[in-house]
C-alpha positions in Angstrom: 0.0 0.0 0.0 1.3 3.5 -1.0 -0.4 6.1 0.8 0.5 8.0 4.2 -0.8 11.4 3.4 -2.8 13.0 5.6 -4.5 15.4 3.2 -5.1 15.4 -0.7 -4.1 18.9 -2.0 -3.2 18.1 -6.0 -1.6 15.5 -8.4 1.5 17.0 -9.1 3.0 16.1 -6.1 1.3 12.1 -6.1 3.5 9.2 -6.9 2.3 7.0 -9.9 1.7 4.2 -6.9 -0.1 6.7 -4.8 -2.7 6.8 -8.2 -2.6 3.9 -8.6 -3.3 2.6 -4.1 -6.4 5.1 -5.0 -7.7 3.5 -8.0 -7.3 0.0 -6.6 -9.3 1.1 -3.3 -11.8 3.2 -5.6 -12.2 -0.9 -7.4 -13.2 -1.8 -4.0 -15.6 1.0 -3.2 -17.5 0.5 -6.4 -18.1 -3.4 -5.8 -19.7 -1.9 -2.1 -21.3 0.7 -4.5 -23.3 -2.8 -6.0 -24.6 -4.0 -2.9 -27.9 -4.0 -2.0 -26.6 -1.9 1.7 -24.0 0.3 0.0 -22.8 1.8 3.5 -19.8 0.7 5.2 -18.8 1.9 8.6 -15.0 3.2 7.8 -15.7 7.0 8.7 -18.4 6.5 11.9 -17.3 8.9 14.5 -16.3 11.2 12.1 -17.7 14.5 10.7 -16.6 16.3 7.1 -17.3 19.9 6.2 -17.8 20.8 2.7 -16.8 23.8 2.1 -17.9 25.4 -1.1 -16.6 28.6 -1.0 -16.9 28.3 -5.4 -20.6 26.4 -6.3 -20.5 23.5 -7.2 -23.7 21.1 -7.8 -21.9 18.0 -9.2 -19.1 18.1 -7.2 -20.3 18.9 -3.9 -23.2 16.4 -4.3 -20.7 13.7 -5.2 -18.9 14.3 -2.0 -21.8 14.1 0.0 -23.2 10.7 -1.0 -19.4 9.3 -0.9 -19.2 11.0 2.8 -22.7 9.2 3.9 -22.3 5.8 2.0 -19.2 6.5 4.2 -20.9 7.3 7.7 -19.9 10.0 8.5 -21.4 13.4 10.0 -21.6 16.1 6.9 -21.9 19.7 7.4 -22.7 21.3 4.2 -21.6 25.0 4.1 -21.9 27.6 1.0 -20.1 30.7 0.3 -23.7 32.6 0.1 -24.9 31.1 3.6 -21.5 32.3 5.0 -19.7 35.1 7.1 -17.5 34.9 5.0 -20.2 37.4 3.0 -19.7 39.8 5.6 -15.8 39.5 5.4 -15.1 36.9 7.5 -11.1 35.3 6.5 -10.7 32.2 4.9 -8.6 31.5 7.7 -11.1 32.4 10.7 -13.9 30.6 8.9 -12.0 27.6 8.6 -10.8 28.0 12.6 -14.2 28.4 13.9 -15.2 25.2 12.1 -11.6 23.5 13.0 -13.2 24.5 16.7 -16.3 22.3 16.3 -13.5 19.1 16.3 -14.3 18.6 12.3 -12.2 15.8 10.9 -12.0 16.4 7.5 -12.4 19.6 5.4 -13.4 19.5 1.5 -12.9 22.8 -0.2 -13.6 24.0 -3.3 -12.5 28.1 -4.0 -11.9 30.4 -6.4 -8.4 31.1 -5.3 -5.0 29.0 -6.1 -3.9 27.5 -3.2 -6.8 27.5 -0.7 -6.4 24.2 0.1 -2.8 23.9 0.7 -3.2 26.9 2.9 -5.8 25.4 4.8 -3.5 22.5 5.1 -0.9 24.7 6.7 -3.5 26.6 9.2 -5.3 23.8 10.5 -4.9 20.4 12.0 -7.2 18.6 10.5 -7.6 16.5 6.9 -8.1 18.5 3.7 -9.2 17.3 0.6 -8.8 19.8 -2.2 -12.3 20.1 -4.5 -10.8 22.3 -7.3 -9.0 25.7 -6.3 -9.0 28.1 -9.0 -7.6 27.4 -12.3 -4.9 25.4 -10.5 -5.7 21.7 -9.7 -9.0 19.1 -9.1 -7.8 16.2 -8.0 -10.6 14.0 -7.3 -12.0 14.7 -11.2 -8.2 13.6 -12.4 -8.3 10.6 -10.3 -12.0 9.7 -11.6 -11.0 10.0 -15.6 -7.8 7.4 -14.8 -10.1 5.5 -12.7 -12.9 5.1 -15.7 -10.2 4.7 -18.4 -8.3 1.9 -16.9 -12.1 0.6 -16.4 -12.5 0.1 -20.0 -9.2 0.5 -21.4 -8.0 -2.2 -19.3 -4.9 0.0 -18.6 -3.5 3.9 -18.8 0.5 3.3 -20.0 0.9 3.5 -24.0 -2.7 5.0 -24.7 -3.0 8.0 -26.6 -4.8 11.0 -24.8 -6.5 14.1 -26.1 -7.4 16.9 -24.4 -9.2 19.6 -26.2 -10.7 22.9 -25.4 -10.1 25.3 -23.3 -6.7 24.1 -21.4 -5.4 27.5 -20.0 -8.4 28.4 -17.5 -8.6 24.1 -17.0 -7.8 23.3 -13.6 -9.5 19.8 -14.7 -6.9 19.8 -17.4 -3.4 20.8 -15.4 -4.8 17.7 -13.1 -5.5 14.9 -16.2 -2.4 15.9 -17.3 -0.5 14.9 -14.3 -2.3 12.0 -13.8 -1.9 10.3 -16.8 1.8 11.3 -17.5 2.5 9.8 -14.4 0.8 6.6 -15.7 2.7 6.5 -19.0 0.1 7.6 -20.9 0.7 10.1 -23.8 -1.2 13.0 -23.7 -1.8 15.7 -26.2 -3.6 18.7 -25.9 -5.4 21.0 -28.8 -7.7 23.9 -28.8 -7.2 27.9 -30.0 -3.6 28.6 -29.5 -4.8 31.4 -27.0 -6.4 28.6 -24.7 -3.7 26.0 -25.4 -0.2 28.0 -25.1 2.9 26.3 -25.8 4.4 26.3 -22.6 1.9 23.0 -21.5 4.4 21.5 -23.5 6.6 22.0 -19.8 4.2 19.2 -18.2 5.6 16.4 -20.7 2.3 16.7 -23.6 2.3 17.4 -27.4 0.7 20.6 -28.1 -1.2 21.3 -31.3 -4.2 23.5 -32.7 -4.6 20.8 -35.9 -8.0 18.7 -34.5 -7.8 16.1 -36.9 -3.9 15.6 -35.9 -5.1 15.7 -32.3 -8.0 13.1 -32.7 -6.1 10.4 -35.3 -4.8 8.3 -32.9 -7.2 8.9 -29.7 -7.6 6.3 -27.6 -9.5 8.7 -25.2 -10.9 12.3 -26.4 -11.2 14.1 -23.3 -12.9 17.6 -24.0 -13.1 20.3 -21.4 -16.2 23.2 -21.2 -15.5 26.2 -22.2 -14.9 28.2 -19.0 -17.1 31.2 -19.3 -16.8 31.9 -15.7 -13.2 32.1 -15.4 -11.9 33.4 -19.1 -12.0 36.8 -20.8 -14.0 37.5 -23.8 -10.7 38.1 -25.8 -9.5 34.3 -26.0 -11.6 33.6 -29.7 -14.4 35.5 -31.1 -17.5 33.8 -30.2 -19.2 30.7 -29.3 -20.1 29.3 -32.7 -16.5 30.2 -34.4 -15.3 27.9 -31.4 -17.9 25.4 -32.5 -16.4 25.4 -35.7 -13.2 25.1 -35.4 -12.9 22.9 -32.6 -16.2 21.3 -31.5 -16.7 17.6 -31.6 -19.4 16.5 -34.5 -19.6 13.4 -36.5 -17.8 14.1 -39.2 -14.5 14.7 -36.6 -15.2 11.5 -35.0 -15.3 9.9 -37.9 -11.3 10.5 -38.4 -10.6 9.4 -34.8 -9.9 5.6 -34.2 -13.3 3.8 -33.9 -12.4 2.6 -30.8 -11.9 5.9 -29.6 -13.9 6.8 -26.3 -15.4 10.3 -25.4 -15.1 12.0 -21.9 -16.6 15.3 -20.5 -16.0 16.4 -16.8 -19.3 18.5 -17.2 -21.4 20.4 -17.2 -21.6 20.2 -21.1 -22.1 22.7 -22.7 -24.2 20.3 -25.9 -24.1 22.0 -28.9 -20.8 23.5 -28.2 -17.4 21.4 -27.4 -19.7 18.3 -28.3 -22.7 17.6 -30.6 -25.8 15.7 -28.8 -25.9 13.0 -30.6 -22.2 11.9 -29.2 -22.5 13.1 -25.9 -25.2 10.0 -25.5 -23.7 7.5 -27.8 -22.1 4.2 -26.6 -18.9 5.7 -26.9 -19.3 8.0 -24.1 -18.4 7.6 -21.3 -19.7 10.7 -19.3 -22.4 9.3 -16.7 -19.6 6.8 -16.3 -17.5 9.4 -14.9 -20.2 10.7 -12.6 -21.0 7.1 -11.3 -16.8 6.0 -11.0 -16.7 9.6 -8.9 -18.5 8.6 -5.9 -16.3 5.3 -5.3 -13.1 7.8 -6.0 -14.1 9.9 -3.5 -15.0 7.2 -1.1 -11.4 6.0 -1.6 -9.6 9.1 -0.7 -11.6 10.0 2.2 -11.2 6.6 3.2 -7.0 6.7 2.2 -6.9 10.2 4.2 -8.6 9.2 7.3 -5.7 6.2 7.6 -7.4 3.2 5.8 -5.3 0.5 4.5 -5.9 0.4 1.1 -8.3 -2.3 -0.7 -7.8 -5.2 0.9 -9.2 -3.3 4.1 -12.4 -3.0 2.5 -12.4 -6.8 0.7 -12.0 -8.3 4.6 -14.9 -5.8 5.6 
């Protein structure tokens, strides 16, 4: 077993057999996901915040069923419920709720870093749920999960990411992930949302789509980040469509084995026509169902479990 961290912060700094100790336990999680009684006892005793200082519907729900299927006490606490409204620190917020004897602390927020400050400030477990345009761990460890699912395996496949990769932290986390796991990533979009200096992390970078999706064993495509990109980065929503969103006729030059992945919300229409999104070849509600056993895993990794043998003898 290779895990002895007492938080989850970002990928960068994981191991490839820290991935891979998640995955395996997330394996185990999902058989208990099949059981008639999907609760296990492993975090009884124990109470998470999440703190969604950023909204988050997806996210933040899939934390909260992992957290109960879990057992554990959940507080749920928004930024627009907050003092933090009324100017209340990061840092004091996070105190007061350190001073309820909170275990765990799940943050999502707008800013770089939260969560490796909060991991600094407090003594208690922080699980980074996407901090700015900088890292989401949990999302990166869901796509390797659901890939090696159906793949049967992550080292040697070819991986594109397309879209909006600059403003992605879904993207700077994937990309981590699966370099550390051997595979080969490339990553296309405009050249204002895919700069050349990606090409840093270990990835091919190209604005050529059809170059990009030729050898795809996995099309990964990321929403265009309204919320956290200037108007400036390409003229308009259709031209982007265009150029760079997936329709049949592109996915017709891709490998036919190809599989398609979306972190969501999709924007249909827009980085991906309807008719794909919900074609066998998709694998997005996949994603959604694989989080829940991901994020049992690392809560369960975090809190001191032993990986998933742990789980097989409970």
């Amino acid at each position: 077993m290779s895990w002895h961290r007492p938080h989850l912060l970002d990928i960068e700094s994981l191991s490839a057999d820290e991935i891979l100790t998640v995955l395996d336990t997330a394996k185990a999680f999902k058989a208990v996901g099949e059981r008639a009684i999907k609760k296990v006892p492993a975090l009884r005793g124990r109470t998470v915040v999440n703190l969604f200082i950023e909204p988050s519907t997806r996210t933040r729900t899939s934390f909260e069923l992992s957290e109960q299927r879990l057992s554990a006490d959940i507080i749920n606490f928004t930024a627009e419920a907050s003092s933090l409204k009324k100017g209340e620190t990061l840092k004091d917020t996070a105190r007061n709720l350190e001073a309820l004897n909170v275990d765990f602390i799940v943050i999502r927020h707008s800013a770089a870093g939260a969560a490796h400050f909060l991991s600094r400030v407090l003594n208690t477990h922080v699980i980074n749920a996407g901090d700015g345009a900088h890292e989401h761990p949990t999302q990166a460890l869901l796509d390797a999960f659901t890939i090696r699912e159906r793949k049967g395996k992550i080292e040697g496949l070819n991986v594109t990411i397309l879209g909006d990769i600059l403003f992605s932290r879904v993207a700077r986390s994937n990309i981590w992930a699966l370099t550390k796991l051997g595979a080969k990533v490339t990553l296309c979009g405009p050249s204002t949302l895919v700069p050349r200096t990606f090409e840093q992390m270990g990835c091919r970078v190209t604005h050529d789509v059809d170059a990009a999706l030729r050898d795809a064993d996995i099309i990964h495509l990321l929403r265009i980040q309204h919320e956290r990109q200037r108007k400036t980065m390409f003229p308009s929503i259709g031209e982007y469509t265009t150029l760079f969103g997936l329709n049949k006729a592109r996915l017709a030059k891709a490998r036919p084995d190809a599989l398609i992945m979306h972190p969501g919300p999709v924007n249909r229409g827009v980085e991906i026509d309807n008719e794909i999104a919900d074609s066998a070849r998709s694998l997005i509600l996949e994603q959604v169902t694989n989080g829940i056993a991901v994020r049992m895993a690392v809560l369960f990794l975090v809190n001191g479990g032993k990986g998933p043998q742990e789980i097989a003898a409970g």
